[in-house]
C-alpha positions as CSV (number, residue, x, y, z in Angstrom):
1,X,38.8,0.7,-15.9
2,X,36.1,-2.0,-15.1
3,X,36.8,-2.0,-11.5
4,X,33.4,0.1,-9.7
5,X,34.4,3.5,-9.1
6,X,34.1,5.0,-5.2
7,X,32.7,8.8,-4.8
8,X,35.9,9.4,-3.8
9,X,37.4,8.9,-7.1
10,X,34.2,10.5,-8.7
11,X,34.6,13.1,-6.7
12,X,38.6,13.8,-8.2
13,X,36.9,12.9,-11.9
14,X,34.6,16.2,-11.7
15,X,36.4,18.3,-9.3
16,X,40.6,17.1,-9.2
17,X,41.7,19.9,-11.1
18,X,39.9,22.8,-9.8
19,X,40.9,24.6,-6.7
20,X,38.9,26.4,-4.4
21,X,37.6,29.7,-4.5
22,X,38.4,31.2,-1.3
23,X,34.7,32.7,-1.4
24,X,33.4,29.5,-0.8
25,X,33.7,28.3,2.9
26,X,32.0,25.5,4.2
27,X,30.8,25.3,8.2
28,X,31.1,21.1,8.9
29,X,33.4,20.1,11.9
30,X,34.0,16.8,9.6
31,X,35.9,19.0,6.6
32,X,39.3,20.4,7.8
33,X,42.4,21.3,6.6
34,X,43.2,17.8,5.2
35,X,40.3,17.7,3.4
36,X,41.0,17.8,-0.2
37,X,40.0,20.6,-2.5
38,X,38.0,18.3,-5.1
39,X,36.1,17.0,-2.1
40,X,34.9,20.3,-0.9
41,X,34.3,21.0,-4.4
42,X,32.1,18.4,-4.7
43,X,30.4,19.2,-1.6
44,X,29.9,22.9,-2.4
45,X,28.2,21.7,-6.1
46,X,26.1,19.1,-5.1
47,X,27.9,16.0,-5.7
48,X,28.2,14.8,-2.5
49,X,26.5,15.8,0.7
50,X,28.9,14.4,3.9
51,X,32.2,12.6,4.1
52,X,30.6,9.1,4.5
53,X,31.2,6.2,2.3
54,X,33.7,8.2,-0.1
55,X,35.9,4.5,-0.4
56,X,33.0,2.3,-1.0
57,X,32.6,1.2,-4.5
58,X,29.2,2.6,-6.2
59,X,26.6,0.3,-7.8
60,X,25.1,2.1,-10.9
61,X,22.0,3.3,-8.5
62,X,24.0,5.3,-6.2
63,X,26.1,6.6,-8.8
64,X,22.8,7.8,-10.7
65,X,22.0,9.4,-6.6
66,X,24.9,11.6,-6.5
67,X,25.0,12.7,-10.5
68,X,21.0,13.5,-10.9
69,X,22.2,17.2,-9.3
70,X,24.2,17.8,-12.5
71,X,21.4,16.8,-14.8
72,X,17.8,17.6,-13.6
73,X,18.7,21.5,-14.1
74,X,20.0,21.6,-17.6
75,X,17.9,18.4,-18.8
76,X,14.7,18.8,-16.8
77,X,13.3,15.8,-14.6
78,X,12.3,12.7,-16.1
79,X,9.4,10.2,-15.1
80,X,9.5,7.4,-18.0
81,X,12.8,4.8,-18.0
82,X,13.6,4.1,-20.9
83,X,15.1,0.5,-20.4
84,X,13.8,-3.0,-20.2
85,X,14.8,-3.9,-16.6
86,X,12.6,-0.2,-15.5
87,X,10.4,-2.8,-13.2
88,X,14.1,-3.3,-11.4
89,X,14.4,0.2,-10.5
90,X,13.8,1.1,-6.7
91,X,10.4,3.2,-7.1
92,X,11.6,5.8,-4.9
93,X,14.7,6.5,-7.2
94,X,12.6,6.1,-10.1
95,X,12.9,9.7,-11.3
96,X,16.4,9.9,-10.5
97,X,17.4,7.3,-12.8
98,X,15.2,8.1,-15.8
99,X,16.3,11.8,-15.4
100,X,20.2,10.4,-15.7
101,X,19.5,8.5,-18.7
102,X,17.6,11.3,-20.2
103,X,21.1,12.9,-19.8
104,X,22.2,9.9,-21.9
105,X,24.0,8.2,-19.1
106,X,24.9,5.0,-20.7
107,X,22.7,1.7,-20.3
108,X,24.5,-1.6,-20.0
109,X,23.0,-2.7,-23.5
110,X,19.2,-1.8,-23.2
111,X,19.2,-2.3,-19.2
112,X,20.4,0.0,-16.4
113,X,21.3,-2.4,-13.7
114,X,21.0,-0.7,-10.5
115,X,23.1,-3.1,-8.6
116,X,26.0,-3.6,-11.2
117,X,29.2,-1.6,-10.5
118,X,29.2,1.7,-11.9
119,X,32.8,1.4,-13.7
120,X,35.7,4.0,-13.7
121,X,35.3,3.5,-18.2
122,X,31.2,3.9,-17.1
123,X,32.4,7.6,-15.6
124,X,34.6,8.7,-17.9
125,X,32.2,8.1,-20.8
126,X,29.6,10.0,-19.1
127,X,31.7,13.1,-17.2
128,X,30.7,14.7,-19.7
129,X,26.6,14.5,-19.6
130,X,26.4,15.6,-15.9
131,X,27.3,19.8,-15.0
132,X,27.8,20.6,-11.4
133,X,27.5,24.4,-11.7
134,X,24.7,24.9,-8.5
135,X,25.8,25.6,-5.3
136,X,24.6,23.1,-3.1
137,X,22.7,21.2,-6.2
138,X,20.3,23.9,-5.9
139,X,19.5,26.5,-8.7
140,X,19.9,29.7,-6.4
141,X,21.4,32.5,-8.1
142,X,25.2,32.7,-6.6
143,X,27.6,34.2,-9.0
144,X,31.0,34.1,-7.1
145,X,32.0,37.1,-9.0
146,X,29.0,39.0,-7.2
147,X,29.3,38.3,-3.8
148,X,32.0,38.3,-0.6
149,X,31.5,34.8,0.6
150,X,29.2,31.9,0.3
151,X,28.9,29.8,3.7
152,X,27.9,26.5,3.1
153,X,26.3,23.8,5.6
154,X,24.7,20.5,4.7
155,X,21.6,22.3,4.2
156,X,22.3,25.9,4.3
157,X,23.2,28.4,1.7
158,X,24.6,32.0,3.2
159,X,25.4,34.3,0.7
160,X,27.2,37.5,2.1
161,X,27.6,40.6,0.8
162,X,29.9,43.9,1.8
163,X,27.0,46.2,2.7
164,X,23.6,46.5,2.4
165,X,23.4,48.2,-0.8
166,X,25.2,45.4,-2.4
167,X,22.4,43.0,-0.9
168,X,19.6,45.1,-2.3
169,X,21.6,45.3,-5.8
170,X,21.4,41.9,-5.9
171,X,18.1,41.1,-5.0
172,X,17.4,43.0,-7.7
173,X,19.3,41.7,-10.6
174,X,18.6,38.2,-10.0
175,X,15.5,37.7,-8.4
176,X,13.4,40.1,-9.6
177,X,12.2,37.7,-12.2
178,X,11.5,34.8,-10.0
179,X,8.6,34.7,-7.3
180,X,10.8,36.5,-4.4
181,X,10.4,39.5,-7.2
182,X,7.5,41.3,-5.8
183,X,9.1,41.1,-2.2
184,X,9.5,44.7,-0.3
185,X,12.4,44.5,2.2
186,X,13.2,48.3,2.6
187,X,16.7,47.3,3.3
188,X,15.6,45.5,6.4
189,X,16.0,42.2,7.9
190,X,12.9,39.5,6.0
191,X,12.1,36.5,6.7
192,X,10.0,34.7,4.1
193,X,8.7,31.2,4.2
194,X,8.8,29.2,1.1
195,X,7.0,25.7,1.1
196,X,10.6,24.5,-0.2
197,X,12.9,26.6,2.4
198,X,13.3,29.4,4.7
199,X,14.9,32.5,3.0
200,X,16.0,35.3,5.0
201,X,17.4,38.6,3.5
202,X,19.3,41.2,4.8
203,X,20.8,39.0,7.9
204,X,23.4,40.8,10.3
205,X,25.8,39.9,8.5
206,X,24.2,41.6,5.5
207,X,23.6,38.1,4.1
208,X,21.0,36.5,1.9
209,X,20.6,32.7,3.8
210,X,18.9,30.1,2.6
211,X,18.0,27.0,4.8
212,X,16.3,24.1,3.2
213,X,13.1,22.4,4.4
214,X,13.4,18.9,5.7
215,X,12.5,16.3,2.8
216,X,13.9,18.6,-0.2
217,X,15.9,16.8,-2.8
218,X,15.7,19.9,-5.4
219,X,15.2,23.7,-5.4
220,X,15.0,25.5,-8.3
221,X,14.6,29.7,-7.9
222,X,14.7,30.7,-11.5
223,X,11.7,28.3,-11.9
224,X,9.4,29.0,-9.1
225,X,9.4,24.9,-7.9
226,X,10.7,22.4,-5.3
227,X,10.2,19.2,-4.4
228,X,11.3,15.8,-3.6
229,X,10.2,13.8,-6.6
230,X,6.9,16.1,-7.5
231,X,7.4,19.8,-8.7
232,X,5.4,22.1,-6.2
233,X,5.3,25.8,-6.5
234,X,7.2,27.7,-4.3
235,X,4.5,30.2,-2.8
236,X,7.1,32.9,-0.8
237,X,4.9,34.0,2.5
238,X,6.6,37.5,4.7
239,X,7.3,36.4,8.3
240,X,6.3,38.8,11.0
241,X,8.8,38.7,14.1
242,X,9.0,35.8,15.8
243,X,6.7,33.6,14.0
244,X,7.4,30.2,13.8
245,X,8.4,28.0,10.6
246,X,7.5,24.8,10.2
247,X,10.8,22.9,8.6
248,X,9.1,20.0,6.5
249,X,8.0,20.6,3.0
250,X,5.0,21.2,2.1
251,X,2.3,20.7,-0.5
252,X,1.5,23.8,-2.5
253,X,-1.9,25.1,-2.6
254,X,-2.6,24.1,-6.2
255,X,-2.0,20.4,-4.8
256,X,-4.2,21.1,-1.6
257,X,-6.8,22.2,-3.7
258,X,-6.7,19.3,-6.1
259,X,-6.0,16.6,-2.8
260,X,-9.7,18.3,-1.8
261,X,-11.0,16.6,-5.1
262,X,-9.3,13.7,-5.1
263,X,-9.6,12.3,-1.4
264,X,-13.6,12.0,-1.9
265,X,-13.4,9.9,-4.9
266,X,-11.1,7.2,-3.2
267,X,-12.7,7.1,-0.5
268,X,-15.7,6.8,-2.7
269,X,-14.3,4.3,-4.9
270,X,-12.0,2.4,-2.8
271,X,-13.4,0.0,-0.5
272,X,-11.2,-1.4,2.4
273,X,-9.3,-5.2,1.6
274,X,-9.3,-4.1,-2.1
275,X,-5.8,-5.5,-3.7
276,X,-3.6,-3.0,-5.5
277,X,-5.3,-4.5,-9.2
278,X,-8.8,-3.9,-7.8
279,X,-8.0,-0.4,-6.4
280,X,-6.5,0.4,-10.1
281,X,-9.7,-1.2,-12.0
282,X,-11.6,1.0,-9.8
283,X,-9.9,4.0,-10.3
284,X,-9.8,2.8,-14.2
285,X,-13.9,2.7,-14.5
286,X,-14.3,5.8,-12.4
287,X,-12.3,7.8,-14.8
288,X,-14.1,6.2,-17.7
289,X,-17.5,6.8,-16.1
290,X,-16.7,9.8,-14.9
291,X,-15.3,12.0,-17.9
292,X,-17.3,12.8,-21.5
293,X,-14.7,13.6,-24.0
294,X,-15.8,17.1,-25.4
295,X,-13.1,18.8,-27.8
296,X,-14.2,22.2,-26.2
297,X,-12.1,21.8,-23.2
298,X,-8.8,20.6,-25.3
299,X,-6.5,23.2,-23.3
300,X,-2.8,23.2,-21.8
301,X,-2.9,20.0,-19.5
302,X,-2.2,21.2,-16.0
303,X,-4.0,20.9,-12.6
304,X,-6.1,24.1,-13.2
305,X,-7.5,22.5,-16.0
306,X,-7.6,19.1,-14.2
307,X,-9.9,19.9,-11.3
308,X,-12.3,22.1,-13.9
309,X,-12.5,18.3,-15.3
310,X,-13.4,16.8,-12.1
311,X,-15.8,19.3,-11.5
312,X,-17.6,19.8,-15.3
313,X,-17.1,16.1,-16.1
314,X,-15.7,17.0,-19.5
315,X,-12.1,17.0,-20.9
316,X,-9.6,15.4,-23.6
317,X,-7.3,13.0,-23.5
318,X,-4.7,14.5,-21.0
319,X,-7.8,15.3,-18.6
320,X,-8.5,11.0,-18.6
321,X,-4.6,10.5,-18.1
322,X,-3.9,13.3,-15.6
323,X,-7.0,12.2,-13.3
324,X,-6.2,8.3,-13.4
325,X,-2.4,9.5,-12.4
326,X,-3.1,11.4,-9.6
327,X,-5.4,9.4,-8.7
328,X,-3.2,6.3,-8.8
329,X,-0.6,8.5,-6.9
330,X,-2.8,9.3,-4.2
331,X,-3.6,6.0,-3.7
332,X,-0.1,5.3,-3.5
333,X,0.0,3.1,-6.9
334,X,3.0,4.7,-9.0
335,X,1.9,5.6,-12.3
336,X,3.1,7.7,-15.2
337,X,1.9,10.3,-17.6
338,X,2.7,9.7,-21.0
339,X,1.8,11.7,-24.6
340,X,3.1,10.6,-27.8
341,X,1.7,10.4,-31.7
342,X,0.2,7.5,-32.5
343,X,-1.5,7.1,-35.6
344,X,-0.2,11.0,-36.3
345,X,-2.6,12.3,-33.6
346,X,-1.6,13.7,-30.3
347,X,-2.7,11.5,-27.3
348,X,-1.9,10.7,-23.9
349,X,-2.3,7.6,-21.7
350,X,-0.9,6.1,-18.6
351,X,1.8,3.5,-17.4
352,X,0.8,2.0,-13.7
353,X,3.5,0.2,-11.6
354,X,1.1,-3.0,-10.8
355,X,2.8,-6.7,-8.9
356,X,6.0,-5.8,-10.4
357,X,5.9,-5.0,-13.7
358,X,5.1,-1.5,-15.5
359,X,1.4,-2.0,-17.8
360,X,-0.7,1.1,-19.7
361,X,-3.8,2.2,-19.6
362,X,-5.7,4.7,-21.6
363,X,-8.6,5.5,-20.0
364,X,-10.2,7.6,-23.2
365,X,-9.7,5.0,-25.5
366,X,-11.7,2.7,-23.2
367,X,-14.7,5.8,-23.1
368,X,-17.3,4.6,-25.2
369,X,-20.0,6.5,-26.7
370,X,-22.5,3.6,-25.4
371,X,-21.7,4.0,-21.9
372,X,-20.2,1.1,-21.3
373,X,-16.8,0.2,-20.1
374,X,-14.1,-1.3,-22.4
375,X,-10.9,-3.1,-21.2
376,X,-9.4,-3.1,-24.8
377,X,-6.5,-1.0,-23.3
378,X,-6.2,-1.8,-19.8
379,X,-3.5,-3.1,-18.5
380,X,-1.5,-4.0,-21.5
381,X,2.0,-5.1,-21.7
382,X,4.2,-3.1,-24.2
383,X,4.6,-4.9,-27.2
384,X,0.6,-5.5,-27.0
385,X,0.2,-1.8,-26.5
386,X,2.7,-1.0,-29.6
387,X,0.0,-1.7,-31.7
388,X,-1.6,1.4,-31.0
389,X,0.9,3.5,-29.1
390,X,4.3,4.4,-28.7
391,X,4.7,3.8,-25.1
392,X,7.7,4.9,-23.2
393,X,7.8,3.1,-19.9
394,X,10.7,0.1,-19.8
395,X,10.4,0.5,-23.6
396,X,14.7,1.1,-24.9
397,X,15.6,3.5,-27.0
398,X,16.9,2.1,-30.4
399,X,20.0,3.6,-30.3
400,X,21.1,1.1,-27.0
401,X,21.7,-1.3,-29.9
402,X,24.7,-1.2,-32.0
403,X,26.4,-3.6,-34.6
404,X,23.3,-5.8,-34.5
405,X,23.4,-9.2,-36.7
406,X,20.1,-9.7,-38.5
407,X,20.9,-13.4,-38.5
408,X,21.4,-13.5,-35.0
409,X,18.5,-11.1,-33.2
410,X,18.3,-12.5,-29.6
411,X,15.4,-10.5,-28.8
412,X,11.7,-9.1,-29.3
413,X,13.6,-5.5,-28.1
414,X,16.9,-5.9,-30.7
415,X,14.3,-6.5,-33.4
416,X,12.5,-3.5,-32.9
417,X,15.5,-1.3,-33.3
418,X,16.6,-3.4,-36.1
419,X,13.4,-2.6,-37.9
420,X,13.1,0.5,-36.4
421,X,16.5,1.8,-38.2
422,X,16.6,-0.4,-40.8
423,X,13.2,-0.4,-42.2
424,X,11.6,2.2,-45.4
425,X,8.6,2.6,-45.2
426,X,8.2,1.9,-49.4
427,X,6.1,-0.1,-51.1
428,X,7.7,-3.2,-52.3
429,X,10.3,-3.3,-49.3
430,X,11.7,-6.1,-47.5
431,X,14.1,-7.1,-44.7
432,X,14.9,-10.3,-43.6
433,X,15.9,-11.7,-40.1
434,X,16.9,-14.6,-38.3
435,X,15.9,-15.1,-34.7
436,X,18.5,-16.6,-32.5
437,X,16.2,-18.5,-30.3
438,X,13.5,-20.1,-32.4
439,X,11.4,-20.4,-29.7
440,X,11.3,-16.6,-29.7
441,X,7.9,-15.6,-32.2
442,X,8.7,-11.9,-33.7
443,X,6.0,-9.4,-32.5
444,X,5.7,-6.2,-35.0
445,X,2.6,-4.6,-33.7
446,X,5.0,-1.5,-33.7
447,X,5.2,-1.4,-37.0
448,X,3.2,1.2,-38.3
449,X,2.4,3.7,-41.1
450,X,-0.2,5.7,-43.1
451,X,0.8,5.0,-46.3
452,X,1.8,1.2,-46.5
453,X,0.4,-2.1,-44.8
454,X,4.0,-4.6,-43.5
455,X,3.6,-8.2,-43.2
456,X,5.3,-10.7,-41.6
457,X,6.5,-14.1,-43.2
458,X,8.5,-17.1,-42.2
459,X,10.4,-19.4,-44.3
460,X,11.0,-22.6,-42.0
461,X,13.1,-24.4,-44.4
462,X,15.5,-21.5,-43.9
463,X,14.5,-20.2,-40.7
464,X,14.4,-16.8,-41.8
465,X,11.3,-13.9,-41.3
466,X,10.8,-11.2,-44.0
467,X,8.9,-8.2,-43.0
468,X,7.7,-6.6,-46.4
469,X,6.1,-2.9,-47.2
470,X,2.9,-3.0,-49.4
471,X,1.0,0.3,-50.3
472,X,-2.4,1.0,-49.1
């Protein structure tokens, strides 16, 4: 059990006791006969997309690879991760991972470990957090019980049907409700060009085929988006005759649009030689100069919204943290979006990836009705930021900690779930804790509350720390 599981064998966990359906067939010269049912399975769902590497033990990353397709349809994509080695994670598989562990795949302790064997026991405890149910890991409506045959290639998707009746029947039960809706085919072969893939209906073989663009890692139908790491509408465009498809994804025109904004403020603001810091205190003070907080554009945040911003110089708190994001983004500095409650009001601020290590920002808290630029919450660690946020960013969830020993807290994250869960928030109450390392000074800026003031006291002839609850 604590030997690192191969795809192979991951593969036979989700897959070794289902069989076929003979609807499914897949067109790869490399599957054959001898291939095993559970390994076409696993190709026809998403778990695996080629016969390479199926005996070579997984690390924890590539596990995460090959199970994000169970989770990021169910669970929704996820930006923030949740565990204190997030600065470890590969930024390109950022997303990946902290949509697996929003699926609750299990930490080791409060870090993920990219490189650390993912464990035959690691599997089994998480089979069941991860459901392969999309063809192809795509979320294309293909009900087996609907159709003749699904032909399958590494990235093509033929559904085919007995007639052309039974085509049109099913274009319109499942996708009138999703942006090919509106589509007029007259029973005749249509070839529409998505910015995610290439759809064609009614092929000769009265077949609805979907080929994916170069560069897609998801595809979801139902809601209207594709992408490989961003969400982009899909915007379906009618083909006439021969015309030629270009087979790389691209942008959406909400992101064109806002890309037309953004591109003249960096190269506005960002001067050539500039280090990654001094392209993000740039983009910091622009945001700050730039936006006037004015409660009479507090609205849904999106990009609409965003670019009315750029333009009117006005906005709320998501309008700050959405423009220094995409802003960081398009300047190729990873960054985050992140809302939360503190101090019971909504808010939202930013986490930037910056030499190494994930800080925050909130750009509206460093607006000041003067004029002037403040720094109070610029690039702030976590624990420093705690003391007036709940930040999410390489911050564990409490629950990672189990059985803890209040004599024995090794660190500044195990406290803050022992308090966390242990703590009432009651005048008059105390907990007591010893720190294993003394070297290790207890920060409690996290801890928080509108009714009562907690204080922290140390009794070095015992070596113990009492925080205690005192009304306001």
């Amino acid at each position: 059990f604590n030997k690192a599981v191969t795809l192979d064998e991951l593969a036979q966990l989700y897959f070794g006791s289902k069989e076929l359906s003979d609807k499914i067939v897949i067109e790869d010269p490399s599957f054959d006969a001898n291939t095993p049912d559970y390994i076409k399975q696993a190709f026809a769902y998403g778990l695996i997309h080629d016969l390479k590497d199926l005996n070579k033990p997984l690390t924890r990353l590539e596990a995460a690879r090959s199970l994000v397709n169970g989770a990021m349809y169910h669970n929704g994509f996820w930006n923030a991760l949740s565990v204190t080695d997030a600065a470890s994670i590969p930024l390109a598989d950022q997303i990946t991972v902290a949509t697996c562990l929003h699926a609750y795949m299990k930490p080791i302790g409060d870090k993920f470990e990219p490189q650390s064997s993912y464990t035959k026991e690691q599997a089994i405890l998480d089979k069941h957090l991860f459901y392969f149910k999309n063809i192809r890991g795509y979320n294309i409506p293909a009900k087996l019980g609907e159709i003749s045959k699904v032909v399958l290639g590494k990235n093509k998707i033929n559904i085919l049907f007995e007639n052309k009746d039974a085509v049109q029947a099913y274009i319109d039960d499942r996708f009138d409700d999703t942006v090919l809706g509106k589509i007029k085919t007259n029973k005749s072969y249509t070839k529409i060009d998505t910015n995610g893939a290439l759809i064609e209906l009614f092929t000769p073989e009265n077949g609805i085929k979907f080929t994916m663009k170069n560069g897609v890692t998801y595809f979801d139908l139902e809601e209207g988006v594709c992408g490989p790491g961003l969400s982009y509408d899909l915007e379906p465009v009618v083909l006439k005759g021969n015309e030629k498809v270009n087979m790389n994804t691209q942008i959406d025109s909400i992101h064109k649009k806002l890309y037309a904004k953004l591109d003249p403020i960096l190269v506005k603001i960002i001067k050539p030689g500039m280090t990654q810091e001094q392209k993000v205190k740039a983009i910091h003070d622009f945001v700050v100069k730039h936006i006037t907080y004015d409660t009479r554009y507090r609205n849904v945040d999106n990009l609409e919204n965003l670019m009315i911003c750029i333009d009117k110089g006005r906005g709320v708190c998501g309008d700050y943290s959405l423009l220094f994001m995409h802003l960081c983004r398009r300047a190729s500095i990873p960054s985050t979006y992140e809302v939360g409650d503190p101090d019971t009001l909504d808010h939202a601020w930013n986490a930037v990836y910056l030499n190494g290590r994930w800080l925050f920002v909130d750009t509206t808290w460093d607006d000041n009705d003067s004029g002037k630029i403040l720094y109070t919450h610029y690039l702030k660690d976590r624990f420093t930021f705690m003391s007036s946020h709940t930040p999410y960013m390489g911050v564990p969830d409490p629950d990672y900690y189990t059985d803890i020993d209040p004599m024995n807290i090794k660190t500044q994250d195990e406290l803050r779930a022992y308090l966390l869960e242990e703590f009432y928030w009651v005048n008059g109450y105390k907990l007591t804790f010893r720190m294993a390392d003394k070297n290790i000074k207890p920060i409690i800026t996290y801890m928080k509350d509108s009714y009562v003031t907690v204080s922290l006291t140390y009794d070095s002839k015992n070596d113990l720390y009492t925080v205690a609850a005192k009304a306001r």
